[in-house]
N, C-alpha and C positions, 0 to 999 in steps of 0.2 A: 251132578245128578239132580235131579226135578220130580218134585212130585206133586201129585195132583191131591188138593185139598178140597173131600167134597163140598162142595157148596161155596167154596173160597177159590179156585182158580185154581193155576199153575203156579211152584216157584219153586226154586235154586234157594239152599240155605248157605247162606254165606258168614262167616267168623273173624272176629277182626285179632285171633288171635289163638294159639295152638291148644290153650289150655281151655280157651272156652269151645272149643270145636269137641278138644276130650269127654267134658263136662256133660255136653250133650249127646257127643254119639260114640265116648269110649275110643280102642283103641283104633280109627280104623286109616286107610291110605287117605290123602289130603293132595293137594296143590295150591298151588299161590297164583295171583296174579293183583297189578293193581282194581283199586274199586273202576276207574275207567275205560281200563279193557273189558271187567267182564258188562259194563252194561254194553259196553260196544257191541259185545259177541250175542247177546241174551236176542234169544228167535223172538217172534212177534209173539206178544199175549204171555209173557214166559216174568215172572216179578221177583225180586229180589227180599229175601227175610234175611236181614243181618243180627246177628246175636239175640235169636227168638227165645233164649230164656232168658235174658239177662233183663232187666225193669230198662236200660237205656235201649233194647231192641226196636227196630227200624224198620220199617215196610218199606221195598221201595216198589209202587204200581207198576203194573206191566203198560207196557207202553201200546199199543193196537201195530203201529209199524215196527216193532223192534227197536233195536240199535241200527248204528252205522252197518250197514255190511261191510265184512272182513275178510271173512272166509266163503264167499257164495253166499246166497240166500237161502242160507239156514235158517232151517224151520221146521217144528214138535209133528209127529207124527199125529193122525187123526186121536180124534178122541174118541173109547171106546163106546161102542151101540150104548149098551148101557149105563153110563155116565150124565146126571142130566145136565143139563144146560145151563146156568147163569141168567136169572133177569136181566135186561138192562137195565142200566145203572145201579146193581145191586152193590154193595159196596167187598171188597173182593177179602176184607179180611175181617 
């Protein structure tokens, strides 16, 4: 799942572990994979937040081309009319 942070971009919350995925979003469905499959998979402009509550929490920037393609060139559907836009080089988080 992804979601948009106004002002901050796009990004996938990702947990380096079941209790802290709890911790943050309770009880809900999960999946795994390793850390470099999902940057493989992650569409263009799309950033990774690893353990965003915890003080060791991780940004990782979205990349402008994505990852390797895998699966087709996946990629986020538009972004709503009203969602504004990102300066450049504003910093995304």
């Amino acid at each position: 799942m992804a979601a948009e942070l106004p002002g901050r971009g796009r990004w996938v919350l990702a947990f380096s572990s079941l209790a802290r995925l709890a911790h943050h979003s309770g009880d809900v469905p999960w999946l795994s994979t390793t850390g470099a499959d999902l940057l493989d998979q992650l569409p263009r402009a799309l950033g990774v937040l690893v353990d965003v509550d915890d003080p060791h929490g991780l940004p990782l920037l979205p990349q402008p081309h994505g990852g390797r393609p895998r699966f087709g060139d996946a990629t986020l559907p538009p972004k709503p009319a009203d969602m504004p836009e990102r300066p450049p080089g504003a910093n995304p988080i």
